[in-house]
N, C-alpha and C positions, 0 to 999 in steps of 0.2 A: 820077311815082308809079308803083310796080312795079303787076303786074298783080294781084297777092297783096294789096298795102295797098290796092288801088281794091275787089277785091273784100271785103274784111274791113270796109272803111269802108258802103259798101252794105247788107254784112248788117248793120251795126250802124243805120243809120239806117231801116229795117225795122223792126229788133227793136224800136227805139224808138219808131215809128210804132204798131205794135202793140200796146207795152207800153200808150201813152200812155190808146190806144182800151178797153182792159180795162182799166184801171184806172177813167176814167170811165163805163163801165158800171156796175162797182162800185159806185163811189160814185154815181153817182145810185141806188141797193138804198136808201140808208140815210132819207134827204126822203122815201120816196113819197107819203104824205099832204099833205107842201104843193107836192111838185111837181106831183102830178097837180092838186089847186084852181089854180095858177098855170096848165099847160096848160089847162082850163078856162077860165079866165080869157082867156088869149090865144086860143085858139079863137071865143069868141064876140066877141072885140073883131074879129076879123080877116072874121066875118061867118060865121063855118062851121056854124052852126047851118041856115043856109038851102040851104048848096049842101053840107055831106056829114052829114046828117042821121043815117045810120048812124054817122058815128064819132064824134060827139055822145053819140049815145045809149049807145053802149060806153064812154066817157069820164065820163057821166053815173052810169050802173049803178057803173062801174068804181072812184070819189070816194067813190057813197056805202057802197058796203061797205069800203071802206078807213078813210071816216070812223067807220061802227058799228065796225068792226076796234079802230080806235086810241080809242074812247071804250067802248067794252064789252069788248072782247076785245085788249088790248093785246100780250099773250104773242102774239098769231100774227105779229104784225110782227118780233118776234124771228129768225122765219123769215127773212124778206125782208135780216135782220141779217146772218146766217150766209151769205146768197147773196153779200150785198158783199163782205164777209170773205172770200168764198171767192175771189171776183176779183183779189184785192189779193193774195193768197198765191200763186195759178197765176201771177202777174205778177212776184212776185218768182222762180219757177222759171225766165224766160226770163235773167236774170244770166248762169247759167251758159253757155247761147251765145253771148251777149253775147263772156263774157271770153274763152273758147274754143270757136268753133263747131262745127269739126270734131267735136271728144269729146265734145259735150254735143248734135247733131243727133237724139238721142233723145227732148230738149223739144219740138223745132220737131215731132218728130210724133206726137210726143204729142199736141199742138195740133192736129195736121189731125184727129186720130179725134177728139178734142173737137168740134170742129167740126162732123163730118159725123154724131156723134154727136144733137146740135143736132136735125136733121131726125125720126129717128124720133120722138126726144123730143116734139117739135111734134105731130105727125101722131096720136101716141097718145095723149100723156096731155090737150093741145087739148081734144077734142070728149069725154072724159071731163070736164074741168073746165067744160064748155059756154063754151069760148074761141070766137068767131067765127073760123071757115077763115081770110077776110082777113087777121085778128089774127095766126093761125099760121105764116102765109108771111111775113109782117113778123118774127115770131120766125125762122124757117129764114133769112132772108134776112144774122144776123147768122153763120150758121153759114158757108155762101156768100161772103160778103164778109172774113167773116174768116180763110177757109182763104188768098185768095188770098195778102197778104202773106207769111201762113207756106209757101207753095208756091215762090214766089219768093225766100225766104231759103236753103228747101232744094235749091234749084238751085245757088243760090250754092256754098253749102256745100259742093258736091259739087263743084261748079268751084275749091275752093279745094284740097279732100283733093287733088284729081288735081293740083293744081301742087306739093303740097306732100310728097307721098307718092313717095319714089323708085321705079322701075318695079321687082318682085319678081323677081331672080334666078328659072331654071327650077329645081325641085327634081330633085339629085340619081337616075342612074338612069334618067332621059327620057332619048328619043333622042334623041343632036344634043348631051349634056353627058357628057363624062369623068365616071367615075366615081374617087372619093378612092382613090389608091390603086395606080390603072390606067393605063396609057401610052395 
Protein backbone atom coordinates (compact mmCIF):
# COMPACT_ATOMS: atom_id res chain seq x y z
CA UNK A 1 0.00 0.00 0.00
CA UNK A 2 1.46 3.60 -1.21
CA UNK A 3 2.10 5.82 1.39
CA UNK A 4 -1.03 8.09 -0.11
CA UNK A 5 -3.63 5.07 0.19
CA UNK A 6 -2.40 4.30 3.95
CA UNK A 7 -2.83 7.77 4.64
CA UNK A 8 -6.36 8.43 2.93
CA UNK A 9 -7.37 4.97 4.38
CA UNK A 10 -6.58 6.45 8.17
CA UNK A 11 -8.24 9.74 7.63
CA UNK A 12 -11.04 7.80 6.45
CA UNK A 13 -11.37 5.43 9.51
CA UNK A 14 -11.12 8.61 11.75
CA UNK A 15 -13.66 10.34 9.99
CA UNK A 16 -15.67 7.36 10.75
CA UNK A 17 -14.72 6.94 14.08
CA UNK A 18 -15.99 10.48 14.56
CA UNK A 19 -18.88 10.56 12.42
CA UNK A 20 -20.14 7.42 14.29
CA UNK A 21 -19.48 9.26 18.03
CA UNK A 22 -21.84 12.53 16.62
CA UNK A 23 -24.08 10.88 15.39
CA UNK A 24 -24.84 8.94 18.77
CA UNK A 25 -24.83 12.01 20.50
CA UNK A 26 -27.45 13.07 18.45
CA UNK A 27 -29.39 10.52 18.71
CA UNK A 28 -29.44 10.01 22.08
CA UNK A 29 -31.12 14.33 21.93
CA UNK A 30 -34.27 12.54 20.81
CA UNK A 31 -35.22 9.46 24.26
CA UNK A 32 -34.14 11.96 26.88
CA UNK A 33 -37.14 11.39 28.93
CA UNK A 34 -36.68 7.62 29.00
CA UNK A 35 -33.24 7.51 28.88
CA UNK A 36 -32.56 9.50 31.63
CA UNK A 37 -35.61 7.19 33.88
CA UNK A 38 -33.55 4.04 32.51
CA UNK A 39 -30.06 5.87 33.66
CA UNK A 40 -31.94 6.29 36.84
CA UNK A 41 -32.81 3.14 36.90
CA UNK A 42 -29.33 1.55 36.44
CA UNK A 43 -27.83 3.94 38.90
CA UNK A 44 -29.60 2.84 41.81
CA UNK A 45 -29.45 -0.91 40.67
CA UNK A 46 -25.55 -0.45 40.54
CA UNK A 47 -25.82 0.99 44.38
CA UNK A 48 -24.96 4.85 43.35
CA UNK A 49 -27.33 6.28 45.42
CA UNK A 50 -24.93 5.51 48.49
CA UNK A 51 -21.42 6.24 47.17
CA UNK A 52 -22.16 9.29 44.51
CA UNK A 53 -25.05 10.87 46.20
CA UNK A 54 -24.49 14.14 44.33
CA UNK A 55 -25.01 12.75 40.92
CA UNK A 56 -28.16 11.00 42.05
CA UNK A 57 -29.39 14.11 43.13
CA UNK A 58 -28.52 15.93 39.74
CA UNK A 59 -30.05 12.91 37.99
CA UNK A 60 -33.01 13.11 40.27
CA UNK A 61 -33.79 17.04 39.78
CA UNK A 62 -32.66 16.48 36.27
CA UNK A 63 -35.89 13.15 35.41
CA UNK A 64 -38.09 15.32 37.09
CA UNK A 65 -38.13 18.56 35.27
CA UNK A 66 -37.76 16.58 31.99
CA UNK A 67 -40.71 14.65 33.34
CA UNK A 68 -42.99 18.11 34.19
CA UNK A 69 -41.18 19.23 30.61
CA UNK A 70 -42.74 16.15 28.50
CA UNK A 71 -46.22 16.03 30.67
CA UNK A 72 -46.92 19.99 30.82
CA UNK A 73 -44.64 21.70 28.60
CA UNK A 74 -44.02 19.25 25.69
CA UNK A 75 -42.84 22.20 22.98
CA UNK A 76 -39.49 22.62 25.13
CA UNK A 77 -38.46 19.04 24.20
CA UNK A 78 -38.65 20.19 20.74
CA UNK A 79 -35.63 21.98 21.70
CA UNK A 80 -33.56 18.96 22.78
CA UNK A 81 -35.19 17.77 18.82
CA UNK A 82 -33.39 20.43 16.85
CA UNK A 83 -30.01 19.79 19.07
CA UNK A 84 -30.11 16.02 17.62
CA UNK A 85 -31.08 17.19 14.18
CA UNK A 86 -28.36 19.40 14.52
CA UNK A 87 -25.83 16.48 15.15
CA UNK A 88 -27.00 14.36 12.20
CA UNK A 89 -26.54 17.38 9.69
CA UNK A 90 -22.87 18.57 11.12
CA UNK A 91 -22.18 14.58 10.49
CA UNK A 92 -23.41 14.50 7.21
CA UNK A 93 -20.80 17.68 6.46
CA UNK A 94 -17.78 15.46 7.26
CA UNK A 95 -18.74 13.33 3.68
CA UNK A 96 -17.11 15.87 2.06
CA UNK A 97 -13.42 14.94 3.70
CA UNK A 98 -14.41 11.74 3.61
CA UNK A 99 -14.44 11.65 -0.26
CA UNK A 100 -11.70 14.44 -0.68
CA UNK A 101 -9.75 15.48 2.12
CA UNK A 102 -7.38 17.57 1.00
CA UNK A 103 -10.42 20.24 -0.57
CA UNK A 104 -12.82 19.73 1.89
CA UNK A 105 -9.88 20.20 5.27
CA UNK A 106 -12.11 23.35 5.99
CA UNK A 107 -14.80 20.55 7.75
CA UNK A 108 -12.12 19.04 9.92
CA UNK A 109 -11.67 22.72 11.18
CA UNK A 110 -14.51 23.75 11.25
CA UNK A 111 -14.89 20.96 13.89
CA UNK A 112 -11.97 21.91 15.93
CA UNK A 113 -13.52 25.61 16.64
CA UNK A 114 -16.74 23.57 17.22
CA UNK A 115 -15.22 22.05 19.66
CA UNK A 116 -13.14 24.27 21.54
CA UNK A 117 -16.17 26.44 20.94
CA UNK A 118 -17.75 23.60 23.58
CA UNK A 119 -15.68 25.25 26.41
CA UNK A 120 -16.86 28.84 26.64
CA UNK A 121 -20.23 27.47 26.04
CA UNK A 122 -19.95 25.36 29.20
CA UNK A 123 -18.27 27.94 31.48
CA UNK A 124 -21.06 30.61 30.51
CA UNK A 125 -24.09 29.58 29.93
CA UNK A 126 -23.54 26.28 32.90
CA UNK A 127 -23.80 28.43 35.94
CA UNK A 128 -26.41 30.82 34.25
CA UNK A 129 -28.70 27.56 33.85
CA UNK A 130 -27.59 26.47 37.53
CA UNK A 131 -25.72 23.39 35.76
CA UNK A 132 -23.38 21.91 38.55
CA UNK A 133 -19.35 22.92 37.60
CA UNK A 134 -18.91 19.00 37.74
CA UNK A 135 -21.69 18.62 35.09
CA UNK A 136 -19.86 21.47 33.00
CA UNK A 137 -16.50 19.79 32.72
CA UNK A 138 -18.33 16.49 31.73
CA UNK A 139 -19.79 18.75 28.97
CA UNK A 140 -16.09 20.60 27.99
CA UNK A 141 -14.82 17.11 28.16
CA UNK A 142 -16.79 16.27 24.75
CA UNK A 143 -15.28 19.24 23.24
CA UNK A 144 -11.59 17.78 24.34
CA UNK A 145 -12.03 14.46 23.34
CA UNK A 146 -13.57 15.29 20.44
CA UNK A 147 -11.14 17.78 18.85
CA UNK A 148 -8.59 14.99 19.23
CA UNK A 149 -9.69 12.78 16.39
CA UNK A 150 -10.26 15.86 14.13
CA UNK A 151 -6.62 17.08 15.12
CA UNK A 152 -5.16 13.83 13.97
CA UNK A 153 -7.17 13.72 10.75
CA UNK A 154 -5.76 17.28 10.04
CA UNK A 155 -2.36 16.16 10.37
CA UNK A 156 -3.04 13.65 7.95
CA UNK A 157 -4.33 15.79 5.75
CA UNK A 158 -1.68 17.90 5.52
CA UNK A 159 0.74 14.74 5.24
CA UNK A 160 -1.32 13.79 2.20
CA UNK A 161 -1.51 17.77 0.42
CA UNK A 162 2.36 17.55 0.74
CA UNK A 163 2.64 14.08 -1.12
CA UNK A 164 0.21 14.91 -3.45
CA UNK A 165 0.92 18.55 -4.34
CA UNK A 166 3.97 19.05 -6.74
CA UNK A 167 6.72 21.40 -5.28
CA UNK A 168 5.82 25.27 -6.73
CA UNK A 169 8.19 26.34 -9.48
CA UNK A 170 10.02 29.96 -8.10
CA UNK A 171 8.16 32.83 -9.68
CA UNK A 172 9.52 34.47 -12.41
CA UNK A 173 12.05 37.59 -11.88
CA UNK A 174 13.61 36.02 -8.44
CA UNK A 175 17.11 35.55 -8.16
CA UNK A 176 18.49 32.34 -9.38
CA UNK A 177 15.46 32.16 -12.32
CA UNK A 178 15.83 33.50 -16.20
CA UNK A 179 13.68 35.73 -16.86
CA UNK A 180 11.00 34.88 -20.24
CA UNK A 181 12.61 36.30 -22.73
CA UNK A 182 16.29 36.86 -21.44
CA UNK A 183 19.45 34.71 -22.08
Amino acid sequence: MSDRAALLKGIRVWLVFFVVCLVLSGATAFPLVHELRWTEEALRSLGAPEHLPGLMEWIERVRDGLDTADAEYPFLLYGTDWLAFAHLVIAVAFYGPYRDPVRNIWVIEFGMIACAGIIPLALICGPVRGIPLWWSVLDMAFGVFGVVPLYVVRRRIKRLEALTTPPAAPAPGRPGVPRPGRA
